[in-house]
Every structure is written in C-alpha cells, then in structure tokens.
C-alpha positions as CSV (number, residue, x, y, z in Angstrom):
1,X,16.8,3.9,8.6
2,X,18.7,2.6,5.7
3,X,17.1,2.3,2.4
4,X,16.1,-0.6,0.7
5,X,16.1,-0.8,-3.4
6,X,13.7,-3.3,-4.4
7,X,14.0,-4.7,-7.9
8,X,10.9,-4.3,-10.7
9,X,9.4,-7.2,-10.0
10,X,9.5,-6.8,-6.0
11,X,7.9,-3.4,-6.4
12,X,5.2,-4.5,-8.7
13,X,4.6,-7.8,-6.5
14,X,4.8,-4.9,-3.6
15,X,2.1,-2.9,-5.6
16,X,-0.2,-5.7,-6.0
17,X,-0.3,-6.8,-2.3
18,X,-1.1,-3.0,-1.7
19,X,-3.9,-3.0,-3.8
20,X,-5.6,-5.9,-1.9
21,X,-6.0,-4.6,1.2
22,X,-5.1,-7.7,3.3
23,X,-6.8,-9.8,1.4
24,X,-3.6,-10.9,-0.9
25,X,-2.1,-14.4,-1.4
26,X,0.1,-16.0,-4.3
27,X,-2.4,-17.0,-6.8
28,X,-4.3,-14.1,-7.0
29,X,-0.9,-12.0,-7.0
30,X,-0.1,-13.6,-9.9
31,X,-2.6,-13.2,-11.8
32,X,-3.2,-9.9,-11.0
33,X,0.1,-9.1,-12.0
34,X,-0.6,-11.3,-15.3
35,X,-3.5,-8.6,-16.5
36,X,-1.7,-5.6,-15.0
37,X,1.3,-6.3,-16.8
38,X,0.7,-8.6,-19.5
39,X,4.1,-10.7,-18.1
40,X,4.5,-14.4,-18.5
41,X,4.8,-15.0,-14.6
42,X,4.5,-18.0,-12.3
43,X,3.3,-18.8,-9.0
44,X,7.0,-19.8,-7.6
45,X,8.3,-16.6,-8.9
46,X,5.8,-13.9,-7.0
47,X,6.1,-16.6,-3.9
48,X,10.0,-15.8,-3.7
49,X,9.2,-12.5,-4.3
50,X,7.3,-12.5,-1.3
51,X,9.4,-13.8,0.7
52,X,12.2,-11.5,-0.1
53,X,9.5,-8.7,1.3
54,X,8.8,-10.7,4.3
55,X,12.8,-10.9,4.9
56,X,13.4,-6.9,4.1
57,X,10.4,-6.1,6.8
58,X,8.0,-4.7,3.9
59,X,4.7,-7.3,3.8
60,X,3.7,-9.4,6.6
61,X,1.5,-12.5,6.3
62,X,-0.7,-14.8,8.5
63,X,-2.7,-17.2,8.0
64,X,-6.3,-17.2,6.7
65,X,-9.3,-18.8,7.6
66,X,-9.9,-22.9,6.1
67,X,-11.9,-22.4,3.5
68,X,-14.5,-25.0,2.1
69,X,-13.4,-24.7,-2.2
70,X,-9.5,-25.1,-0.6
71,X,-10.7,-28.4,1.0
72,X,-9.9,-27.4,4.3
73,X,-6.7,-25.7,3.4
74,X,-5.6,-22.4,5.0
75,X,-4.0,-19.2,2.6
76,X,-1.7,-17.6,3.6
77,X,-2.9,-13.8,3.4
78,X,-0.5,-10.5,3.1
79,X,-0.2,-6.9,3.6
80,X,1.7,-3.9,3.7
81,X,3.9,-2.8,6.4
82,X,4.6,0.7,7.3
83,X,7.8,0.2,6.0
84,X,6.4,-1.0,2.6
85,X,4.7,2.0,2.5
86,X,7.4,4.3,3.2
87,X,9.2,2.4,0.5
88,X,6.5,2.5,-2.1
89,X,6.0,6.3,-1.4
90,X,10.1,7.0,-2.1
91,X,9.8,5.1,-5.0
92,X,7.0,6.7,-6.4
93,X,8.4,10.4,-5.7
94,X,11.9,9.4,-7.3
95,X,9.7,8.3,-10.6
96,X,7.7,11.5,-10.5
97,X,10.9,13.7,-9.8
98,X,12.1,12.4,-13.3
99,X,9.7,12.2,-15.4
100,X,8.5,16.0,-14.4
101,X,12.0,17.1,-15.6
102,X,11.3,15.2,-18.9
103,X,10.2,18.4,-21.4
104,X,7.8,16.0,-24.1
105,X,7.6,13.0,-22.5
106,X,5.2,11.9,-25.4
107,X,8.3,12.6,-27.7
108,X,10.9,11.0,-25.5
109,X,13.7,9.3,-28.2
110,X,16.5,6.9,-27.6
111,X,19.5,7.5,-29.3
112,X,21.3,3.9,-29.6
C-alpha cells in the first residue's frame, strides 16, 4: 500500500483521536490539542482535519448516543483505523531514526 504523508497538524489531530480511545469528537479534540500544544486552534480547523483522515482511510466516525447536556443532539465520535495506526507507527520510527543519529541533541545549533 502506498504511503500517505500527513501534515503536522493531521498527525497531531491523528494523535489526539488516539489517545481517546473512541470516545473522541471536535470539541474535545480541540481543546485537547489547545493544552498539549499551547496552539491557538479552532473548532473548524481540527473538524477539516478530520475529515481529511476520514477521506485518506485513517479515523472513522459514527454517531453517538443523544445526550441530555447536548439537548438531544448526537456527537459524532472517532477512532483509529488500522491504517492510522500503521501510519502513526512509521511516523514515529522515522522521528526516532533521526533523532537517535543526533550526537547531543540537548546541544543541537542552527546555523542561519
């Protein structure tokens, strides 16, 4: 199967839904991803990213039950696919292949 590349803010939208277990929809996404990353972000922006998952096969949602502080109103809930998984593990051993080559990474400089 072909790779997909995810950009930053898919993977970290990606690593938020993982963390739920299931129990992830938009709202609490973002503001998990608020603390975690101490990023101005907004619901409409985590909801497109979701929807790009959906698309590339990585989360899947359904709806959730009506609940009684929603008025009634159903959430829409999400998870990880396999494939999100598979995606989120290649990811994480590409970031670990380079920064085990890095010698001091406590003294890592940028030359501009």
């Amino acid at each position: 199967m072909k790779r997909t590349y995810l950009g930053e803010f898919e993977e970290i939208v990606l690593l938020a839904v993982a963390t739920m277990e299931g129990h992830a929809y938009g709202v609490m996404l973002m503001h998990e991803i608020i603390e975690q990353t101490g990023r101005d972000v907004r619901l409409n922006q985590v909801h497109s990213a979701l929807q790009r998952l959906e698309e590339k096969g990585m989360v899947k949602s359904e709806m959730g039950e009506p609940t009684a502080e929603r008025g009634g109103r159903r959430k829409r809930l999400f998870k990880v696919t396999a494939y999100g998984q598979r995606t989120l593990h290649e990811i994480q051993e590409v970031r670990v292949s380079f920064w085990s080559r890095i010698v001091n990474p406590f003294k890592l400089e940028i030359n501009l």
